[in-house]
C-alpha positions in Angstrom: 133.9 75.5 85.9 136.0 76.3 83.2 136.3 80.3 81.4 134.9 78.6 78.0 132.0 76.9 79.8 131.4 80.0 81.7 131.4 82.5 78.8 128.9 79.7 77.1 126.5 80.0 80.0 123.3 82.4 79.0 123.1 85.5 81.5 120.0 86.2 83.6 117.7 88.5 81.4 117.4 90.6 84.7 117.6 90.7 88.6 114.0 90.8 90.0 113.7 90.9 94.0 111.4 89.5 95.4 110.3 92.2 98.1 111.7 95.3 99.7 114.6 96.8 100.5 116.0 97.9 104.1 115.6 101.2 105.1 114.1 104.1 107.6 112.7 106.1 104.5 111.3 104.7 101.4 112.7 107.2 99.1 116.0 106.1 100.2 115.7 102.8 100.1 113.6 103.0 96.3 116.9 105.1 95.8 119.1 102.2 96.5 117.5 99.8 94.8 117.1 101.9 91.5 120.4 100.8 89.9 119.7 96.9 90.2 115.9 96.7 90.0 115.6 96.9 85.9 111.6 95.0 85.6 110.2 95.9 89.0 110.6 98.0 92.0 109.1 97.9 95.1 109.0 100.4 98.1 111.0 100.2 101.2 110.9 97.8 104.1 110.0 100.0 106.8 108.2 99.9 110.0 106.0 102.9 110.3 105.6 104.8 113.7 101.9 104.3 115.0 100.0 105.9 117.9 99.8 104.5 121.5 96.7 104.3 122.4 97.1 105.5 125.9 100.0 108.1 125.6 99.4 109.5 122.1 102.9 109.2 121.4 104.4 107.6 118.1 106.0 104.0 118.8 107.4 101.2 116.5 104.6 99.0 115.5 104.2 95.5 117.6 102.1 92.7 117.0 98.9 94.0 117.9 99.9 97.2 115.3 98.5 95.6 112.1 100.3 96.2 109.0 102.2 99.0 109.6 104.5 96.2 110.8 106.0 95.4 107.5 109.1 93.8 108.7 106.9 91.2 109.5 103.5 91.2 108.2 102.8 87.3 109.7 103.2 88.8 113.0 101.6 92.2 112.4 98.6 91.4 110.4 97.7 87.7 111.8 98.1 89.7 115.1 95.5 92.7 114.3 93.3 89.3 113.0 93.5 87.2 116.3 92.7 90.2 118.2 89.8 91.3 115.8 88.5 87.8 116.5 89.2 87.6 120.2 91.6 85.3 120.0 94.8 85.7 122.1 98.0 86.4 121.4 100.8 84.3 122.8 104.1 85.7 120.9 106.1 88.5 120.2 108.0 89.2 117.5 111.2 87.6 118.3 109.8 84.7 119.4 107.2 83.3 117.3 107.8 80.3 115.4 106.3 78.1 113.0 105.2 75.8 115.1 103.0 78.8 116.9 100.8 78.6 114.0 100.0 75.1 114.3 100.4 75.0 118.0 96.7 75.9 118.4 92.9 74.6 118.2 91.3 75.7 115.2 88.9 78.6 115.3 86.3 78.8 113.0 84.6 81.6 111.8 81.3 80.8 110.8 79.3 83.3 108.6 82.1 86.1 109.1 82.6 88.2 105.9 85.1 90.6 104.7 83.5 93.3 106.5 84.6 91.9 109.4 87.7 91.5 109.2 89.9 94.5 110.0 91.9 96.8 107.0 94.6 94.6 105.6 96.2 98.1 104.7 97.5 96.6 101.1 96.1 99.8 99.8 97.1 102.0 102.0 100.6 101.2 101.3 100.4 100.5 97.8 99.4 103.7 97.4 101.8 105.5 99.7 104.5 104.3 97.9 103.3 104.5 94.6 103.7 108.1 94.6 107.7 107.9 96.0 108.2 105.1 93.3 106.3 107.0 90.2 108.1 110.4 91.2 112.1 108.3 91.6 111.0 106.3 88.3 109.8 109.7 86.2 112.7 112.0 87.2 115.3 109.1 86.0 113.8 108.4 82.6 112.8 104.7 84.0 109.1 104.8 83.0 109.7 100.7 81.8 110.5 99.2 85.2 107.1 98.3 86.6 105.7 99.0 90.5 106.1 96.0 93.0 103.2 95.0 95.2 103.8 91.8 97.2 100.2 90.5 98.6 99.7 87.3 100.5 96.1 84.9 100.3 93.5 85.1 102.3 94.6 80.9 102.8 97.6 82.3 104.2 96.0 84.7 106.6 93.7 82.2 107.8 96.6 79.4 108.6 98.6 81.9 109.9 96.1 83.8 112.4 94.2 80.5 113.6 94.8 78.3 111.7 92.5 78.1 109.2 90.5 80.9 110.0 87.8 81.5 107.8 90.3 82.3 104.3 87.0 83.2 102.4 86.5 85.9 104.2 90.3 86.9 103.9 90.4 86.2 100.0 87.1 88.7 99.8 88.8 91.6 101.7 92.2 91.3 99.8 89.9 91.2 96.6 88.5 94.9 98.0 91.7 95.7 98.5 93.4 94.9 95.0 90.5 96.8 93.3 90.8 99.8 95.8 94.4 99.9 95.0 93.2 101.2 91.2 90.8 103.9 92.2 91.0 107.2 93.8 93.0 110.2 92.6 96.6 108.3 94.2 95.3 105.3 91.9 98.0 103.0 90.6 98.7 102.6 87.0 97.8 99.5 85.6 99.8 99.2 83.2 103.1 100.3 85.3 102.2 97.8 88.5 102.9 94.0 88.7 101.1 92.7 91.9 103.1 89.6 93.1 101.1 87.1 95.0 103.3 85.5 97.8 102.6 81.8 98.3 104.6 80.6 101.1 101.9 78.9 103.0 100.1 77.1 100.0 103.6 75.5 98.3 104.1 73.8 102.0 101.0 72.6 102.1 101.4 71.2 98.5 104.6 69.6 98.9 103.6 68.3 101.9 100.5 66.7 100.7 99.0 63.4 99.7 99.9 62.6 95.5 95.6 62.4 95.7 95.4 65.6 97.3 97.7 67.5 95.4 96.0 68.0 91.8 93.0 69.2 93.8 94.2 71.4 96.1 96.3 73.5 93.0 93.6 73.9 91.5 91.6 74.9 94.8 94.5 77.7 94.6 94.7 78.5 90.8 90.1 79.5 91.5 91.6 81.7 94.3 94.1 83.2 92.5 91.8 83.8 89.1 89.8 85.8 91.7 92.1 87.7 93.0 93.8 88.7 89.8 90.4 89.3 87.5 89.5 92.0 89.9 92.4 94.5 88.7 92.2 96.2 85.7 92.9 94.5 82.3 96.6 95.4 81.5 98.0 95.1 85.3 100.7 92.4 85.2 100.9 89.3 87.8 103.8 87.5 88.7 104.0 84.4 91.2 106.1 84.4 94.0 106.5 80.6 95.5 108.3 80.1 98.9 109.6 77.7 101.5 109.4 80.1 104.6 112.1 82.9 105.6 111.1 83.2 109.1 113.7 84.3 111.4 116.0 83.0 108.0 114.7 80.0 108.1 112.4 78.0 106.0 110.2 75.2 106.5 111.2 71.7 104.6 114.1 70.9 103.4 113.6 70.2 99.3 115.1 67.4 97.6 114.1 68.7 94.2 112.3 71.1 92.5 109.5 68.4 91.5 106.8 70.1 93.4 107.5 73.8 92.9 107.3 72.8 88.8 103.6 70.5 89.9 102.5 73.5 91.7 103.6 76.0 89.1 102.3 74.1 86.2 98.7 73.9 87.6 99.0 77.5 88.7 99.7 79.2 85.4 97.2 76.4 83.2 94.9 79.0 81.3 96.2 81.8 82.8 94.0 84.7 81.5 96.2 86.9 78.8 94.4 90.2 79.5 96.2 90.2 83.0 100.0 89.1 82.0 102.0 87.2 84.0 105.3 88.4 84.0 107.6 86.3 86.4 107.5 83.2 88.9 109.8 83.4 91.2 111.3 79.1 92.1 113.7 79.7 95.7 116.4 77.1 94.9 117.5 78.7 98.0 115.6 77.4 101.4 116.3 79.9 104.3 119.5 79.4 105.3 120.8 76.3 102.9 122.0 77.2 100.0 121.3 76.1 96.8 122.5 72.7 95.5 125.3 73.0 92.8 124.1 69.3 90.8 122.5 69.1 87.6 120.0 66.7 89.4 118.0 68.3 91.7 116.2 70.9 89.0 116.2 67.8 86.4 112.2 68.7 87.0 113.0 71.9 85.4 112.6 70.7 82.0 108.9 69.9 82.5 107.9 73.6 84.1 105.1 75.2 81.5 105.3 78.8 81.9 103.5 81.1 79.1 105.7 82.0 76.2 106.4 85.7 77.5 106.7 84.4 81.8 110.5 84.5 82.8 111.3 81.9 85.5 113.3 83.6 88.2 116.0 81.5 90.0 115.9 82.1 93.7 120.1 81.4 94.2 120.4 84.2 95.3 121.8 84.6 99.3 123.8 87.2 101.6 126.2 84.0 103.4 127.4 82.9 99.3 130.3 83.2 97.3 130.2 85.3 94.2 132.3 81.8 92.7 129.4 79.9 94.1 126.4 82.0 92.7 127.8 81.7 89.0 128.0 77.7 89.4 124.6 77.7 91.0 123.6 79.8 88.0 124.7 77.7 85.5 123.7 74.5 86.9 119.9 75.7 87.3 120.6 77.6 83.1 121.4 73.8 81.7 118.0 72.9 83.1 115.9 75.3 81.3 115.2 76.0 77.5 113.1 79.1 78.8 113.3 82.7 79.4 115.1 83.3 83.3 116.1 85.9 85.7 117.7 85.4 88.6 117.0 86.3 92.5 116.6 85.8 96.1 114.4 83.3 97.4 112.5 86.4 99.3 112.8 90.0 99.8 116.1 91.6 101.3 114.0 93.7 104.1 115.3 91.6 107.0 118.6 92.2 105.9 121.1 94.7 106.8 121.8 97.2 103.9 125.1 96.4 103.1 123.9 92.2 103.4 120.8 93.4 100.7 123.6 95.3 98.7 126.1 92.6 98.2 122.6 89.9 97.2 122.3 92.8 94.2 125.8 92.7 93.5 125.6 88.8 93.3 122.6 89.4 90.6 124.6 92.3 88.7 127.4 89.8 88.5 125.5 87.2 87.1 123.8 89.7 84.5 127.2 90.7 83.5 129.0 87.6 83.2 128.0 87.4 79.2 
Protein backbone atom coordinates (compact mmCIF):
# COMPACT_ATOMS: atom_id res chain seq x y z
CA UNK A 1 0.00 0.00 0.00
CA UNK A 2 1.03 3.21 -1.01
CA UNK A 3 1.59 6.64 1.58
CA UNK A 4 -1.37 8.48 -0.52
CA UNK A 5 -3.70 5.39 -0.30
CA UNK A 6 -2.73 5.10 3.26
CA UNK A 7 -3.32 8.73 4.36
CA UNK A 8 -6.86 8.22 2.29
CA UNK A 9 -7.76 5.36 4.52
CA UNK A 10 -10.56 6.59 7.37
CA UNK A 11 -9.06 5.80 11.00
CA UNK A 12 -10.82 3.64 13.50
CA UNK A 13 -13.23 5.96 15.57
CA UNK A 14 -11.74 4.04 18.67
CA UNK A 15 -10.04 0.82 20.03
CA UNK A 16 -12.79 -1.23 21.97
CA UNK A 17 -11.52 -4.62 23.66
CA UNK A 18 -13.33 -7.00 23.77
CA UNK A 19 -12.74 -8.30 27.42
CA UNK A 20 -10.09 -7.93 30.20
CA UNK A 21 -6.91 -7.22 30.62
CA UNK A 22 -4.04 -9.50 32.38
CA UNK A 23 -3.18 -8.89 35.71
CA UNK A 24 -2.96 -10.03 39.66
CA UNK A 25 -4.99 -6.78 40.72
CA UNK A 26 -7.72 -5.13 38.95
CA UNK A 27 -6.71 -1.65 39.77
CA UNK A 28 -3.62 -2.33 37.97
CA UNK A 29 -4.71 -3.83 35.23
CA UNK A 30 -7.96 -0.99 34.86
CA UNK A 31 -4.64 1.19 35.25
CA UNK A 32 -3.11 -0.18 32.16
CA UNK A 33 -5.79 -0.28 30.09
CA UNK A 34 -6.89 3.38 30.86
CA UNK A 35 -4.73 5.11 28.12
CA UNK A 36 -6.21 2.79 25.14
CA UNK A 37 -9.69 1.95 26.30
CA UNK A 38 -11.43 5.56 25.14
CA UNK A 39 -15.59 3.96 24.89
CA UNK A 40 -15.43 1.10 27.38
CA UNK A 41 -13.43 -0.35 30.09
CA UNK A 42 -13.64 -3.42 31.73
CA UNK A 43 -11.99 -4.80 34.94
CA UNK A 44 -9.07 -7.05 35.16
CA UNK A 45 -8.62 -10.71 34.14
CA UNK A 46 -7.89 -12.19 37.38
CA UNK A 47 -8.31 -15.42 39.14
CA UNK A 48 -9.53 -14.79 42.64
CA UNK A 49 -8.09 -16.95 45.60
CA UNK A 50 -11.13 -19.13 47.01
CA UNK A 51 -11.32 -21.34 50.15
CA UNK A 52 -10.50 -25.12 50.25
CA UNK A 53 -12.98 -26.76 51.65
CA UNK A 54 -11.02 -29.09 53.79
CA UNK A 55 -7.97 -26.90 54.76
CA UNK A 56 -9.46 -23.43 54.94
CA UNK A 57 -6.67 -22.14 53.10
CA UNK A 58 -6.87 -19.66 50.05
CA UNK A 59 -6.05 -21.61 46.59
CA UNK A 60 -6.26 -20.56 42.88
CA UNK A 61 -9.69 -21.43 41.67
CA UNK A 62 -10.11 -24.93 39.60
CA UNK A 63 -12.79 -26.20 37.75
CA UNK A 64 -15.00 -27.13 40.39
CA UNK A 65 -14.45 -23.16 41.83
CA UNK A 66 -17.28 -21.56 39.79
CA UNK A 67 -16.66 -18.16 38.53
CA UNK A 68 -14.07 -16.91 40.36
CA UNK A 69 -12.17 -18.68 37.59
CA UNK A 70 -12.30 -15.90 35.13
CA UNK A 71 -9.49 -16.91 33.04
CA UNK A 72 -11.72 -19.33 31.92
CA UNK A 73 -15.23 -19.05 32.73
CA UNK A 74 -16.21 -22.32 30.27
CA UNK A 75 -14.21 -24.30 32.51
CA UNK A 76 -15.18 -22.61 35.84
CA UNK A 77 -18.78 -22.01 35.49
CA UNK A 78 -19.88 -25.13 33.22
CA UNK A 79 -17.83 -26.90 35.99
CA UNK A 80 -19.75 -25.48 39.23
CA UNK A 81 -22.97 -26.49 36.66
CA UNK A 82 -22.10 -30.22 35.97
CA UNK A 83 -21.39 -30.61 39.55
CA UNK A 84 -24.65 -28.78 40.63
CA UNK A 85 -26.39 -31.28 38.42
CA UNK A 86 -24.39 -34.41 39.30
CA UNK A 87 -22.78 -34.74 36.34
CA UNK A 88 -19.12 -35.52 36.28
CA UNK A 89 -16.26 -33.83 35.42
CA UNK A 90 -13.70 -35.39 33.07
CA UNK A 91 -11.23 -32.28 32.37
CA UNK A 92 -8.99 -29.91 33.77
CA UNK A 93 -8.11 -26.84 32.69
CA UNK A 94 -5.36 -27.47 30.47
CA UNK A 95 -6.82 -30.11 28.90
CA UNK A 96 -10.30 -29.53 27.87
CA UNK A 97 -11.18 -29.17 24.42
CA UNK A 98 -13.94 -28.53 22.22
CA UNK A 99 -14.70 -31.63 21.44
CA UNK A 100 -15.23 -32.31 25.49
CA UNK A 101 -18.37 -30.42 25.02
CA UNK A 102 -19.81 -32.59 22.45
CA UNK A 103 -18.09 -35.65 23.59
CA UNK A 104 -21.02 -36.45 25.82
CA UNK A 105 -24.79 -37.78 26.12
CA UNK A 106 -27.16 -35.09 26.49
CA UNK A 107 -28.59 -34.42 29.98
CA UNK A 108 -31.72 -32.98 30.20
CA UNK A 109 -33.08 -31.06 32.89
CA UNK A 110 -36.58 -31.46 33.02
CA UNK A 111 -38.60 -28.83 35.14
CA UNK A 112 -35.29 -27.31 36.67
CA UNK A 113 -35.53 -23.45 37.06
CA UNK A 114 -33.19 -20.72 37.84
CA UNK A 115 -33.37 -21.39 41.35
CA UNK A 116 -31.57 -24.22 40.82
CA UNK A 117 -28.96 -23.52 39.20
CA UNK A 118 -25.99 -22.27 41.22
CA UNK A 119 -24.81 -18.24 41.45
CA UNK A 120 -23.44 -17.39 38.07
CA UNK A 121 -21.47 -14.60 40.13
CA UNK A 122 -22.02 -11.97 37.01
CA UNK A 123 -23.06 -9.72 39.83
CA UNK A 124 -20.83 -10.30 42.18
CA UNK A 125 -18.10 -9.27 39.88
CA UNK A 126 -19.75 -6.59 38.10
CA UNK A 127 -20.09 -5.04 41.12
CA UNK A 128 -16.68 -5.56 42.59
CA UNK A 129 -15.23 -3.95 39.89
CA UNK A 130 -17.49 -1.36 39.38
CA UNK A 131 -16.32 0.46 42.27
CA UNK A 132 -12.26 0.13 41.08
CA UNK A 133 -13.43 1.22 37.51
CA UNK A 134 -15.88 4.34 38.79
CA UNK A 135 -13.08 5.44 41.34
CA UNK A 136 -9.81 5.10 38.27
CA UNK A 137 -12.55 6.71 35.74
CA UNK A 138 -13.55 9.78 38.33
CA UNK A 139 -10.06 10.68 39.54
CA UNK A 140 -8.93 11.03 35.75
CA UNK A 141 -11.71 13.23 34.50
CA UNK A 142 -12.94 10.13 32.16
CA UNK A 143 -16.59 10.09 33.22
CA UNK A 144 -17.45 9.34 29.05
CA UNK A 145 -15.75 5.97 28.75
CA UNK A 146 -18.48 3.53 29.74
CA UNK A 147 -18.15 0.16 32.29
CA UNK A 148 -17.51 -3.19 30.39
CA UNK A 149 -19.56 -6.25 31.43
CA UNK A 150 -18.98 -9.34 29.16
CA UNK A 151 -21.97 -11.99 29.88
CA UNK A 152 -22.50 -15.21 28.04
CA UNK A 153 -26.31 -16.94 27.29
CA UNK A 154 -27.86 -19.26 29.11
CA UNK A 155 -27.65 -21.27 25.32
CA UNK A 156 -24.09 -21.16 25.92
CA UNK A 157 -24.01 -22.49 29.41
CA UNK A 158 -26.29 -25.20 28.49
CA UNK A 159 -23.93 -26.51 25.37
CA UNK A 160 -21.10 -25.93 27.19
CA UNK A 161 -21.99 -27.80 30.63
CA UNK A 162 -24.03 -30.80 28.95
CA UNK A 163 -24.70 -30.09 26.17
CA UNK A 164 -27.77 -28.58 25.96
CA UNK A 165 -28.62 -28.51 29.43
CA UNK A 166 -31.68 -26.89 30.11
CA UNK A 167 -30.62 -23.01 28.62
CA UNK A 168 -34.05 -21.76 29.91
CA UNK A 169 -33.25 -22.12 33.06
CA UNK A 170 -29.66 -20.47 32.40
CA UNK A 171 -31.21 -17.47 30.42
CA UNK A 172 -33.73 -16.94 33.68
CA UNK A 173 -30.81 -16.81 36.26
CA UNK A 174 -28.53 -14.54 34.02
CA UNK A 175 -31.78 -12.40 33.66
CA UNK A 176 -31.67 -12.18 37.81
CA UNK A 177 -28.47 -11.51 37.50
CA UNK A 178 -28.42 -8.44 34.92
CA UNK A 179 -31.20 -6.87 36.96
CA UNK A 180 -29.27 -7.51 40.36
CA UNK A 181 -26.31 -5.93 38.84
CA UNK A 182 -28.60 -2.36 38.99
CA UNK A 183 -29.76 -2.51 42.56
CA UNK A 184 -28.16 -2.29 45.91
CA UNK A 185 -26.18 0.58 47.26
CA UNK A 186 -22.78 -0.86 44.97
CA UNK A 187 -25.52 -0.56 41.98
CA UNK A 188 -24.05 0.16 38.58
CA UNK A 189 -24.91 3.18 36.64
CA UNK A 190 -26.96 2.72 33.80
CA UNK A 191 -26.16 5.13 31.96
CA UNK A 192 -22.12 4.58 32.42
CA UNK A 193 -22.31 0.51 31.74
CA UNK A 194 -22.50 -1.23 28.36
CA UNK A 195 -23.14 -5.04 29.07
CA UNK A 196 -21.69 -7.02 26.12
CA UNK A 197 -23.31 -10.28 25.41
CA UNK A 198 -20.62 -12.87 24.22
CA UNK A 199 -21.93 -15.13 21.42
CA UNK A 200 -19.40 -17.57 20.75
CA UNK A 201 -21.41 -20.69 20.98
CA UNK A 202 -24.63 -19.33 18.98
CA UNK A 203 -22.44 -17.81 15.75
CA UNK A 204 -21.03 -21.67 15.40
CA UNK A 205 -24.08 -22.98 15.59
CA UNK A 206 -25.40 -20.47 12.95
CA UNK A 207 -22.74 -20.83 10.56
CA UNK A 208 -22.81 -24.26 10.85
CA UNK A 209 -26.41 -24.70 10.21
CA UNK A 210 -28.84 -25.76 7.55
CA UNK A 211 -29.84 -22.30 5.07
CA UNK A 212 -33.67 -23.53 6.55
CA UNK A 213 -32.51 -23.54 9.88
CA UNK A 214 -30.68 -20.47 10.05
CA UNK A 215 -33.53 -17.55 9.83
CA UNK A 216 -35.16 -19.44 12.60
CA UNK A 217 -32.68 -20.15 14.87
CA UNK A 218 -31.48 -16.03 14.79
CA UNK A 219 -34.46 -15.15 15.58
CA UNK A 220 -34.68 -17.98 18.42
CA UNK A 221 -31.52 -15.83 19.60
CA UNK A 222 -32.58 -12.22 18.86
CA UNK A 223 -36.23 -13.36 21.67
CA UNK A 224 -33.37 -14.40 24.04
CA UNK A 225 -31.43 -11.61 23.78
CA UNK A 226 -34.67 -8.98 23.88
CA UNK A 227 -34.97 -10.74 27.22
CA UNK A 228 -31.97 -10.43 28.54
CA UNK A 229 -31.44 -6.78 27.61
CA UNK A 230 -35.18 -5.39 28.57
CA UNK A 231 -34.48 -6.43 32.01
CA UNK A 232 -31.73 -3.54 32.72
CA UNK A 233 -32.67 -0.24 33.15
CA UNK A 234 -33.71 2.06 30.18
CA UNK A 235 -30.52 4.04 29.24
CA UNK A 236 -27.89 1.01 29.85
CA UNK A 237 -26.12 0.48 26.56
CA UNK A 238 -25.74 -3.10 24.78
CA UNK A 239 -23.13 -4.08 22.42
CA UNK A 240 -22.71 -7.53 20.64
CA UNK A 241 -19.86 -9.50 20.84
CA UNK A 242 -19.80 -12.38 18.01
CA UNK A 243 -16.95 -15.08 18.14
CA UNK A 244 -15.39 -18.15 16.53
CA UNK A 245 -13.86 -19.63 19.77
CA UNK A 246 -10.46 -18.64 21.51
CA UNK A 247 -9.91 -21.70 23.45
CA UNK A 248 -6.44 -22.51 24.21
CA UNK A 249 -5.97 -19.65 21.00
CA UNK A 250 -7.80 -21.46 19.03
CA UNK A 251 -11.16 -21.10 17.40
CA UNK A 252 -13.58 -23.43 15.99
CA UNK A 253 -14.21 -23.20 11.91
CA UNK A 254 -12.18 -21.79 9.66
CA UNK A 255 -14.38 -18.74 7.82
CA UNK A 256 -14.37 -18.22 4.25
CA UNK A 257 -16.22 -14.95 4.55
CA UNK A 258 -17.95 -12.81 6.60
CA UNK A 259 -21.37 -13.93 5.02
CA UNK A 260 -22.67 -15.38 8.15
CA UNK A 261 -21.39 -13.06 10.84
CA UNK A 262 -23.42 -10.11 8.58
CA UNK A 263 -26.84 -12.96 8.45
CA UNK A 264 -26.45 -13.38 12.00
CA UNK A 265 -25.85 -9.78 12.80
CA UNK A 266 -28.53 -8.49 10.64
CA UNK A 267 -31.31 -10.61 12.37
CA UNK A 268 -29.77 -9.77 15.68
CA UNK A 269 -30.03 -6.10 15.71
CA UNK A 270 -33.72 -6.04 13.41
CA UNK A 271 -35.91 -3.79 15.83
CA UNK A 272 -33.51 -3.43 18.22
CA UNK A 273 -35.38 -1.52 21.09
CA UNK A 274 -33.84 2.33 21.15
CA UNK A 275 -34.43 2.82 24.95
CA UNK A 276 -31.57 0.25 25.51
CA UNK A 277 -28.76 1.54 22.83
CA UNK A 278 -26.61 -0.55 21.14
CA UNK A 279 -23.42 0.75 21.03
CA UNK A 280 -20.91 -1.71 19.23
CA UNK A 281 -20.73 -5.28 17.48
CA UNK A 282 -17.74 -6.65 17.61
CA UNK A 283 -17.10 -9.02 13.69
CA UNK A 284 -13.47 -11.27 14.66
CA UNK A 285 -11.91 -11.07 11.10
CA UNK A 286 -9.44 -12.73 13.17
CA UNK A 287 -10.07 -16.71 14.02
CA UNK A 288 -7.83 -17.86 16.89
CA UNK A 289 -4.73 -18.14 15.70
CA UNK A 290 -5.16 -17.25 11.71
CA UNK A 291 -4.93 -14.11 10.91
CA UNK A 292 -7.04 -12.06 9.16
CA UNK A 293 -7.21 -12.25 5.26
CA UNK A 294 -5.67 -9.11 3.51
CA UNK A 295 -8.36 -9.38 0.06
CA UNK A 296 -11.06 -7.17 -0.59
CA UNK A 297 -13.15 -10.40 -1.12
CA UNK A 298 -13.70 -12.03 1.81
CA UNK A 299 -15.73 -9.00 3.75
CA UNK A 300 -17.47 -8.20 0.18
CA UNK A 301 -20.58 -9.32 2.60
CA UNK A 302 -19.81 -6.25 4.48
CA UNK A 303 -21.72 -4.00 2.37
CA UNK A 304 -25.02 -5.63 3.31
CA UNK A 305 -24.44 -5.57 7.41
CA UNK A 306 -27.54 -3.25 8.85
CA UNK A 307 -26.43 -1.94 12.00
CA UNK A 308 -28.49 1.13 13.66
CA UNK A 309 -27.39 4.53 12.54
CA UNK A 310 -25.44 5.29 15.89
CA UNK A 311 -23.85 1.11 16.27
CA UNK A 312 -20.08 1.28 15.30
CA UNK A 313 -18.97 -2.13 13.72
CA UNK A 314 -15.69 -3.14 15.45
CA UNK A 315 -13.08 -4.93 13.26
CA UNK A 316 -11.65 -7.89 15.08
CA UNK A 317 -7.91 -7.64 13.13
CA UNK A 318 -6.49 -7.20 15.87
CA UNK A 319 -3.67 -10.09 17.14
CA UNK A 320 -0.44 -10.42 19.39
CA UNK A 321 1.67 -12.82 16.39
CA UNK A 322 0.89 -9.57 13.57
CA UNK A 323 2.86 -7.00 12.08
CA UNK A 324 2.09 -3.39 12.76
CA UNK A 325 2.59 -3.21 8.47
CA UNK A 326 0.05 -6.00 8.35
CA UNK A 327 -2.68 -4.59 10.86
CA UNK A 328 -2.82 -1.23 8.65
CA UNK A 329 -3.44 -3.34 5.37
CA UNK A 330 -5.90 -5.52 7.13
CA UNK A 331 -7.51 -2.24 8.24
CA UNK A 332 -7.84 -0.83 5.13
CA UNK A 333 -9.01 -3.71 3.27
CA UNK A 334 -12.00 -4.42 5.87
CA UNK A 335 -12.48 0.16 5.71
CA UNK A 336 -13.16 -0.19 1.74
CA UNK A 337 -15.93 -2.67 2.67
CA UNK A 338 -17.96 -0.46 4.87
CA UNK A 339 -19.84 2.90 4.40
CA UNK A 340 -20.46 2.80 8.27
CA UNK A 341 -19.25 3.96 11.52
CA UNK A 342 -16.03 1.31 12.79
CA UNK A 343 -13.65 0.71 15.41
CA UNK A 344 -11.25 -1.61 15.43
CA UNK A 345 -10.16 -4.66 17.87
CA UNK A 346 -9.27 -8.09 18.92
CA UNK A 347 -11.40 -10.88 18.05
CA UNK A 348 -11.61 -11.48 22.08
CA UNK A 349 -10.36 -10.24 25.25
CA UNK A 350 -6.44 -9.94 25.99
CA UNK A 351 -6.78 -11.89 29.58
CA UNK A 352 -5.02 -14.96 28.28
CA UNK A 353 -2.34 -13.04 27.17
CA UNK A 354 0.80 -12.04 28.71
CA UNK A 355 0.99 -8.20 29.56
CA UNK A 356 3.44 -7.10 27.35
CA UNK A 357 1.48 -9.58 24.29
CA UNK A 358 -2.08 -7.46 25.49
CA UNK A 359 0.15 -4.18 25.41
CA UNK A 360 1.61 -4.47 22.01
CA UNK A 361 -2.49 -5.69 20.61
CA UNK A 362 -3.30 -1.91 22.10
CA UNK A 363 -0.43 -0.48 20.46
CA UNK A 364 -1.58 -2.16 17.10
CA UNK A 365 -5.12 -0.31 17.79
CA UNK A 366 -3.41 3.19 18.81
CA UNK A 367 -1.58 2.88 15.60
CA UNK A 368 -4.40 2.43 13.58
CA UNK A 369 -6.28 5.37 15.45
CA UNK A 370 -3.42 7.49 14.67
CA UNK A 371 -2.62 6.75 11.22
CA UNK A 372 -5.06 9.84 9.91
Amino acid sequence: MTLPQRRAVQSPEALIMAGSWPGDDVEKAVRTMLPYSTVVLSGGEIDRPVKDDVTGALKAPGPLDGPAHRRNWVVGVAGAVRQHLGLPIRYTDEGLKYWHFFARWPHWGGKLTADDVPELGYTAFAKEDWQVVRRVLDETGRTGTKFQVAIPTGYAIGVFSGPFVISEAFTQKLESEVRSMFTGPDALDPLRTVIQLDLPTEMVTFAMATPLFRRPFGEWVRKTLRRLVVVAPKGTSFALHLCWGDLHGSALPAWRSVKSMVQFTNILVKDWPAAWPLLYVIMPFVAGKRLAPLRAWHYRWLKRLRLPADTSLVAGILQKSQSRERAREVWATVRSQYAGRMAVGPECGCGRCTPDEALYVSEQGEDLRQAA
